[in-house]
N, C-alpha and C positions, 0 to 999 in steps of 0.2 A: 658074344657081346659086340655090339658094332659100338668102336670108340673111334675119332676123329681126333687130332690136335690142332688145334689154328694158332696163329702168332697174330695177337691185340696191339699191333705197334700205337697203337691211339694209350692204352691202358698199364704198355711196358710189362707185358706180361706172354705167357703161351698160355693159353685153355684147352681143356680135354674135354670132353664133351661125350657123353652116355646115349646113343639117341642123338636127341634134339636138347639134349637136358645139361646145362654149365656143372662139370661133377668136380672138378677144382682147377688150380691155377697154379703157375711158377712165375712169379715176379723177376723182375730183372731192373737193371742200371745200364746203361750202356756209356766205359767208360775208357775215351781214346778208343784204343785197338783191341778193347773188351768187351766180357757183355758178363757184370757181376750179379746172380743169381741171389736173392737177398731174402726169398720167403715162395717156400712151397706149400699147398694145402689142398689135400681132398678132401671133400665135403662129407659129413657125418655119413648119410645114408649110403653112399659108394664108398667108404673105406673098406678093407680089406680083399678088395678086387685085384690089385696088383696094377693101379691104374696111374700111382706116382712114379712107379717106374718106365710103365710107355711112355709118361708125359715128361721125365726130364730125359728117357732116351732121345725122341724124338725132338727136345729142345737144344740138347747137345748136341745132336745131327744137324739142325739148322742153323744152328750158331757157326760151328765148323762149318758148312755152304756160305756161309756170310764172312768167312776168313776173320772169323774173330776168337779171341784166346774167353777164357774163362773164368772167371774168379766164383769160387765155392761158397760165398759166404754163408749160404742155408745149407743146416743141414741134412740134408735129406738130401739135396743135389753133394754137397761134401764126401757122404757116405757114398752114392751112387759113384763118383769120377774114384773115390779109394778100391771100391770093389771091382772096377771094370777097368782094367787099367788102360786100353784101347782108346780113351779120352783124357790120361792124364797129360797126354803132350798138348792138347787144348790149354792148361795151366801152362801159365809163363813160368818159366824156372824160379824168378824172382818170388814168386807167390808162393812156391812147394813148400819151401823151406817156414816159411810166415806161415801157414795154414796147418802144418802138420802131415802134408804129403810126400812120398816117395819123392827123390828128388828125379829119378829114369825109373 
């Protein structure tokens, strides 16, 4: 499956892309020294590809290049930084605790 991610900074979001075809989204905030994740969604026809998880990997890898922390507030991207822990130091300590994640 050829899948691409781009970052929409016009739209405040990253897209994943099937093809040439928009297959969902990961919305975002960008706030101070963060970038808060607030609504993820693949599209009816591409679910079950396994395609929200390249697209908030890949959004979490960019965020992290862009020296910015994380806040979880979707979740989809919540469950993803709980399951992989490799991204929970992206979470400001300050927000672990608020959110419901490990605090190291």
């Amino acid at each position: 499956m050829d899948t691409r991610v781009e970052q929409n900074t016009d739209h405040k979001r990253f897209e994943i892309y099937v093809g040439t075809q928009l297959a969902g989204l990961a919305a975002y905030e960008n706030a101070d020294a963060n970038r808060a994740f607030v609504h993820t969604e693949v599209y009816p026809q591409f679910e079950g590809q396994g395609l929200a998880k390249i697209l908030i990997k890949d959004a979490l890898d960019k965020t992290r290049a862009d020296g910015l922390g994380v806040l979880p507030f979707c979740p989809f991207v919540h469950r993803y930084v709980s399951k992989n822990p490799e991204y929970l130091e992206l979470v400001p300590k300050w927000a672990r605790e608020r959110l419901g994640l490990p605090a190291a």
